[in-house]
N, C-alpha and C positions, 0 to 999 in steps of 0.2 A: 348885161346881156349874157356873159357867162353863166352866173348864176340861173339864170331862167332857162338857159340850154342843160345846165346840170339837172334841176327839176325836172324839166321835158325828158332827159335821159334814164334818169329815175323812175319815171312814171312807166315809160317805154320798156323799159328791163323788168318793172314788175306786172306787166300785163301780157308779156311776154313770158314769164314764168308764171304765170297762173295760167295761161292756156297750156302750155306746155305740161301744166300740173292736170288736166283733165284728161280722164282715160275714159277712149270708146269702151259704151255698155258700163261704164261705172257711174259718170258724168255725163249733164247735158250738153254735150260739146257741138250740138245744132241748135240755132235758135230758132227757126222756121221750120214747121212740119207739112208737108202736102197730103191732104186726103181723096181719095176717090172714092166716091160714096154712091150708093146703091150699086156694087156688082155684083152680079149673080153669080153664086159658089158653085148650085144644084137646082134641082127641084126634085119635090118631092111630095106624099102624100099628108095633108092633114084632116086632122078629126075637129079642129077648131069649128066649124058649122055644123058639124054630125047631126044637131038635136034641128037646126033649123032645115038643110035640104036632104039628109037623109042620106048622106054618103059621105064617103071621104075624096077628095078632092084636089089637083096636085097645086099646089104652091109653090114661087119661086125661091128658093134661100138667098138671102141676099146678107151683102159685109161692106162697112167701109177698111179701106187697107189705108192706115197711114204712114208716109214714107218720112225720113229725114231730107229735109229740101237740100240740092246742093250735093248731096253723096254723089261720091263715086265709086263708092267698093260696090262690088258685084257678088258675095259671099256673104250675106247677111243674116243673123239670127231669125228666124220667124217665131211670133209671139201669135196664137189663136187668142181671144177674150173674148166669154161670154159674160152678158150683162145680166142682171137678176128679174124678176117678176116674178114668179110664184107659177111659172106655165101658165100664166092668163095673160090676155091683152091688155094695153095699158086704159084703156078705157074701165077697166076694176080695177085695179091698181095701182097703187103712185109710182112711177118709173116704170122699168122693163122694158126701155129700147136700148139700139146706139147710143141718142142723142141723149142719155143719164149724166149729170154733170161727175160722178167719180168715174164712169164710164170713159167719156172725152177726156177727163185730166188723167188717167192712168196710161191709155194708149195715146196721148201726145206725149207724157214723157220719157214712154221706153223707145218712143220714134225719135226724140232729141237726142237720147243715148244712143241708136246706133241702129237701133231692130226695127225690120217690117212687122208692122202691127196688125192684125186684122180684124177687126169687130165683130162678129157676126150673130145673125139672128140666128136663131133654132125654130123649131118647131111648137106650138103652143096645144095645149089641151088637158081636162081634166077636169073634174068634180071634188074642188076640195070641198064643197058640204055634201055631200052626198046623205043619204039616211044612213047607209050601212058602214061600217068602219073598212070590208071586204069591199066594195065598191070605191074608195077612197084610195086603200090601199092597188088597187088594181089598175084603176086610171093614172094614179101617180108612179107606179113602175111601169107602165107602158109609155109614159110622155119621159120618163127618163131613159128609155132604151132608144125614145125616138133622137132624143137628143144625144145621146152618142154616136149614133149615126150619122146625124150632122156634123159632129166634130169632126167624122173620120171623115165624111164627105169632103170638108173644108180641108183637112189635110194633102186627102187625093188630088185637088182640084189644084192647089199649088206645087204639087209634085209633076201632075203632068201638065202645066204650064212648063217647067224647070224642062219636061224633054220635048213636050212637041210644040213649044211655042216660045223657046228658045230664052226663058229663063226671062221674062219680062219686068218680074218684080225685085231681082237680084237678091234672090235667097240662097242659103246654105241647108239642102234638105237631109243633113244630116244633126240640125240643130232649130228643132222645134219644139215650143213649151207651149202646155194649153194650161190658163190663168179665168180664173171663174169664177164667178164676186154673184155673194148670196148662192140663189139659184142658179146663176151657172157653176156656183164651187159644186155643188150637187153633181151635176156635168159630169166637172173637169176631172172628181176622183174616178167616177165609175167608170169615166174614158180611159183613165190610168191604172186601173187594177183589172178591169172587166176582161179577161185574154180569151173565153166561152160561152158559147152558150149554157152551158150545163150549167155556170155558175149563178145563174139566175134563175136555175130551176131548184129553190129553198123551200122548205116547206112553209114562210112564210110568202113565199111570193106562189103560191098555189092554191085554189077554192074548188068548192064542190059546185059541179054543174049539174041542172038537172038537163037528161034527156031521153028522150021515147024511151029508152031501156032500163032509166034508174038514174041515178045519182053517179055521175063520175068525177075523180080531182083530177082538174087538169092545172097545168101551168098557167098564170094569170098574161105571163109571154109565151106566145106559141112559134118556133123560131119560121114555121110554113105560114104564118098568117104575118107578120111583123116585119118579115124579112133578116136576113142575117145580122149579127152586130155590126159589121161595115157597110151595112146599108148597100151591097154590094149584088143582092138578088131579091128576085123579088117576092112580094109577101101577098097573099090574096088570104079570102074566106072560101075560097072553092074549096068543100069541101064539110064545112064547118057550119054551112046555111043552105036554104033550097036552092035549089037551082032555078038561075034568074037575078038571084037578089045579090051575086057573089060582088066581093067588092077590092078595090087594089089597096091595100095599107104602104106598101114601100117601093118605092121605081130605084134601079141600080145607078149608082152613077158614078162615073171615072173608075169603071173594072178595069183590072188589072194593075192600080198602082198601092203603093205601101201606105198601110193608114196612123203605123207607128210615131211615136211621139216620144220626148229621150226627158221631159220633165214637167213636174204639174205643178200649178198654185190653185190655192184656194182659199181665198175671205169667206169663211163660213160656209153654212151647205151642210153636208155630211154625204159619207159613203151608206151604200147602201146594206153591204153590211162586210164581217171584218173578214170574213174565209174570203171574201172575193181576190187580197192582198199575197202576195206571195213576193221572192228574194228576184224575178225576175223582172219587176215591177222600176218605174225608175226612181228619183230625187221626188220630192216632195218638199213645199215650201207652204206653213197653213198659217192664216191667221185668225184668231175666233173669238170674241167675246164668251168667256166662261161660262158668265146668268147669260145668255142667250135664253130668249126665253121659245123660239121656236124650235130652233134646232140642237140634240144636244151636244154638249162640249166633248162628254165622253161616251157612253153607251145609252140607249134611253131612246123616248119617242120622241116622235116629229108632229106638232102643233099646226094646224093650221092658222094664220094669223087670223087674227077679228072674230075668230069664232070659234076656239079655243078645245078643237073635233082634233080626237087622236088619230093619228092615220098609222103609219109605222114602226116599229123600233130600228133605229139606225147609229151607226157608229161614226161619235162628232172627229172633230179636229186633235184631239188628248188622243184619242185609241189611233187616229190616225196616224200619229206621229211616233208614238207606243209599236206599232208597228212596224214603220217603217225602221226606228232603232233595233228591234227585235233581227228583223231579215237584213241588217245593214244598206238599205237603201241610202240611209242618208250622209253615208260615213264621208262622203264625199265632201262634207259639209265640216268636216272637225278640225282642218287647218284656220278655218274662219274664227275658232273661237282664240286664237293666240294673235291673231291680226290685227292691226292698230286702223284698216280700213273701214269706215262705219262703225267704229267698235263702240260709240256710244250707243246703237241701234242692237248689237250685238247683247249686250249689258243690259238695255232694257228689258231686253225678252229673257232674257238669263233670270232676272230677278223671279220671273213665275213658270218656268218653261220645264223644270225641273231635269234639267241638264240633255231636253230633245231638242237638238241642234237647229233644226227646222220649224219650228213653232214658236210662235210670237203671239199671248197669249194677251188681250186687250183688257186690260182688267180697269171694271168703271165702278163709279162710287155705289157703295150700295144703297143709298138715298135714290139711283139710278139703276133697277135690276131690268127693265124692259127694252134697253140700249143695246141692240140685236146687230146694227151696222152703223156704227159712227162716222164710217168713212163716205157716207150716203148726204145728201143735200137735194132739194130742189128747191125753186122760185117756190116763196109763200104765197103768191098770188094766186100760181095754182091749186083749182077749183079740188083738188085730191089729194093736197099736202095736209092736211088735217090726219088722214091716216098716217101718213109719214111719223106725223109728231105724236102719235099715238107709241112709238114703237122708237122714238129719236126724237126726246124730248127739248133738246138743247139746239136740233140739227142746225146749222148754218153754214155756207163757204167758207168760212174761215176756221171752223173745228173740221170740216170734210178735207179741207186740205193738210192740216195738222195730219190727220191719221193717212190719207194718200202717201206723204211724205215718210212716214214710217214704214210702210207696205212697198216702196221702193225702194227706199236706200235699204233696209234690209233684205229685198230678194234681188235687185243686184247683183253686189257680188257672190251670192249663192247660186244663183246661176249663169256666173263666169264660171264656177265652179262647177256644176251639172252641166253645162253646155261644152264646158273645154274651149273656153272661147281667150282667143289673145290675150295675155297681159292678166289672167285668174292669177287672182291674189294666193287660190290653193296649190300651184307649181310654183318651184323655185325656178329659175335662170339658169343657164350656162353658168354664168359669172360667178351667180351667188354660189352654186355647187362646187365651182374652182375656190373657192377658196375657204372652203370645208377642207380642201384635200384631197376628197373622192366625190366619184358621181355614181348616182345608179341610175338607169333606163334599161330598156323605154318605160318614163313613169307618165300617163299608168300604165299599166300592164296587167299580164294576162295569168301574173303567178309566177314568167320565167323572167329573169332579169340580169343585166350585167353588171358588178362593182367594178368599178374603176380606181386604182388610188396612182397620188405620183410616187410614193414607195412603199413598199410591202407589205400585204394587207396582211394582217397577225390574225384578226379573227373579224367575224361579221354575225352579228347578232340578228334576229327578228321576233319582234316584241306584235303580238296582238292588242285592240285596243283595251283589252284588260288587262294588259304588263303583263303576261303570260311569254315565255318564250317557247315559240312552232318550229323557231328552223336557227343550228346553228354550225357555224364552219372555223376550222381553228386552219392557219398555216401556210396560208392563201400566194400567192402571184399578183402582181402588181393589176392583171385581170382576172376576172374568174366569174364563170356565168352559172349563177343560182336557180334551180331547177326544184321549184315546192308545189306538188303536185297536190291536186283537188282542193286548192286554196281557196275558200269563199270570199266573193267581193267584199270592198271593205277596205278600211286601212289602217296602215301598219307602219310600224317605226322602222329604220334600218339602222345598227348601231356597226359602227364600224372602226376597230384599233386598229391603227400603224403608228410604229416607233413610240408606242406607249400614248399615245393622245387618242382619244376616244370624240368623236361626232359620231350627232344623228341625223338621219333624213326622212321626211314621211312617204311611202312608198304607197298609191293609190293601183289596187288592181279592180279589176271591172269584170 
């Protein structure tokens, strides 16, 4: 009987330290997720019937939100996801709802981890055969402005939950990422870089119109007909057509609340183009099949699938991440590569990633160059999975979940890390920092900071992430608050002597 009480105690102690071994947002530490499914975010206008009644027409936007079942925290990370389709309905195309099975497995597992999930539909519309390349091009930067609108809708929509309806979903509106697989990675960059209108006015996204006085270039988005990028005013053709025929393209909704978002992902897609990207831009997490064969990995055109019509030059996942190392966005990301968390996840993308912290680059057999989203699966029964396997040769549940499983345990903890969320693997501890001997805070920080040692600071070094030294102090006080002006986001070593012993600390300013 002792013995089997020994066992039982055994068993008990190690189920006991495995729970105790999972960390919220890193681990599934909820087995049960709850969804509510079909709520309306917005509504607004769409052009999806244009050709049949002849107008555009408002539509509801509608999300399932999935929660972790059981929670009690009231401060939770919100995750936007949009699902892919091509801006067509899924009656053309295989997938492009909620109900996408990498769709459903991606947001139940960041709901088990910890984060309110929310699904949501966008806007659909567009002529990817169009005759002309200029007609192609125009439809598809208009159904992608529409769709950041939506994001930001979705965004607004959970903000003013948070104050006038007293925070229903128990989120943290200071820590929201929007994640976009396929066509919504399209989305989710231009949601993340797009801060103007002006910046959509390219002289590729502009055509010659004719009208009663000649030929004029106007913008292909017109910001008085489409309405603002936060979908926050409204858009007509008054103006632009007789009068009579004038028609509403965009209705406002949730003025007045903030449409900001503090980090993106993206399973393929592409930005729309690369001046859009700037240093005030946030984290970025990509993931892409290189031979993509629709959209490109690094600079280059955008295909339409099954019919093989050029529509625009657009910048893949490589320029995006190229970018994003350029303006330090991602620097947030470079404790992770010394971390023994997911470090097999880490190490896989490392092999092809070419040292861009954030890019996990899906590299498939070249016997297999038309393998565009591996992470994609549907029932073969379905009457439209034939296309599928046009483009995902191999597709099944069981290789869609293999790649699901990389595309989370790798943006995890990177976005413990972008989000500043409890327990990021990229802050040290109190504890850990005590027994360095010094501390510096507040990390991150804003460029101004305090070293702390328990005796003498002799000197204190700062190292940029190219071993450069920007700032350095000899002769110091057991405090002493460092003051390095116009310092760019980014991160930075902190080296620090007393009594002849030298640590370092990584110092994240923002």
């Amino acid at each position: 009987m002792r013995k089997i009480y020994s066992i039982f105690f055994l068993l008990l102690a190690l189920s006991i330290q495995q729970m105790q071994a999972q960390t919220r947002y890193l681990n599934p530490v909820f087995t049960d997720v709850d969804v509510e499914t079909d709520v309306m975010y917005g509504m607004n206008a769409t052009v999806l019937y244009y050709s049949v009644i002849g107008q555009a027409v408002p539509e509801p936007l509608m999300m399932d939100v999935y929660t972790p079942a059981g929670d009690v925290e009231t401060s939770r990370p919100l995750m936007i996801y949009l699902h892919s389709g091509n801006f067509l309905p899924a009656s053309y195309t295989t997938g492009g709802t909620r109900k996408d099975s990498a769709t459903v497995e991606i947001c139940t597992r960041f709901a088990q981890m910890g984060y309110v999930v929310a699904s949501c539909d966008y806007r659909l519309g567009w002529n990817p055969i169009a005759e002309t390349q200029d007609e192609r091009v125009t439809t598809l930067i208009n159904a992608a402005y529409r769709g950041v609108q939506d994001v930001r809708t979705a965004v607004r929509y959970f903000r003013k939950s948070y104050q006038d309806a007293g925070n229903p979903y128990g989120i943290d509106t200071s820590r929201i990422v929007v994640t976009g697989q396929g066509t919504g990675g399209y989305i989710a960059l231009a949601n993340g870089t797009l801060d103007a209108y002006a910046d959509v006015v390219l002289p590729k996204f502009t055509h010659e119109v004719q009208t009663p006085g000649g030929p004029v270039t106007l913008p292909m988005v017109i910001e008085s007909v489409n309405g603002n990028l936060d979908g926050t005013a409204y858009g007509t053709t008054l103006g632009f057509v007789a009068p009579g025929t004038e028609d509403t393209l965009c209705y406002p909704n949730h003025v007045g609340f903030d449409s900001h978002v503090h980090a993106t992902v993206n399973m393929g897609g592409a930005l729309g183009d690369s001046s859009w990207f700037d240093a005030g831009d946030g984290p970025f997490i990509s993931f892409q099949v290189p031979s993509d064969p629709f959209a490109p990995y690094g600079d280059g055109m955008v295909i339409v699938p099954g019919f093989n019509l050029n529509v625009v030059e657009v910048s893949g996942s490589l320029t995006v991440q190229e970018m994003a190392y350029q303006f330090g966005n991602n620097d947030v990301f470079y404790p992770m590569e010394s971390s023994s968390i997911n470090a097999a996840y880490t190490a896989g993308a490392n092999l092809h990633n070419n040292g861009l912290y954030g890019l996990y680059p899906f590299v498939r057999p070249v016997t297999q160059p038309a393998d565009s989203a591996p992470w994609d699966w549907w029932d073969l029964t379905d009457e439209s999975s034939a296309n599928a396997l046009q483009a995902n040769p191999d597709m099944s549940a069981t290789k869609g979940r293999a790649f699901c499983d990389t595309i989370v345990n790798y943006s995890a903890p990177r976005l413990m890390c972008a989000l500043n969320l409890p327990n990021s693997p990229c802050l040290q501890s109190v504890s850990e920092l005590a027994s360095k001997g010094f501390n510096v805070y507040p990390n991150p920080s804003n460029g101004q900071f305090m070293v702390s040692a328990q005796e003498g600071i002799e000197s204190v070094v700062m190292y940029n992430g190219f071993g450069q030294i920007i700032h350095q102090a000899m002769g110091l006080n057991t405090r002493q608050w460092i003051n390095t002006e116009d310092l760019a986001a980014g991160v930075y070593l902190i080296e620090v002597q007393s009594k002849g012993r030298k640590s370092t600390q990584r110092l994240i300013v923002q």
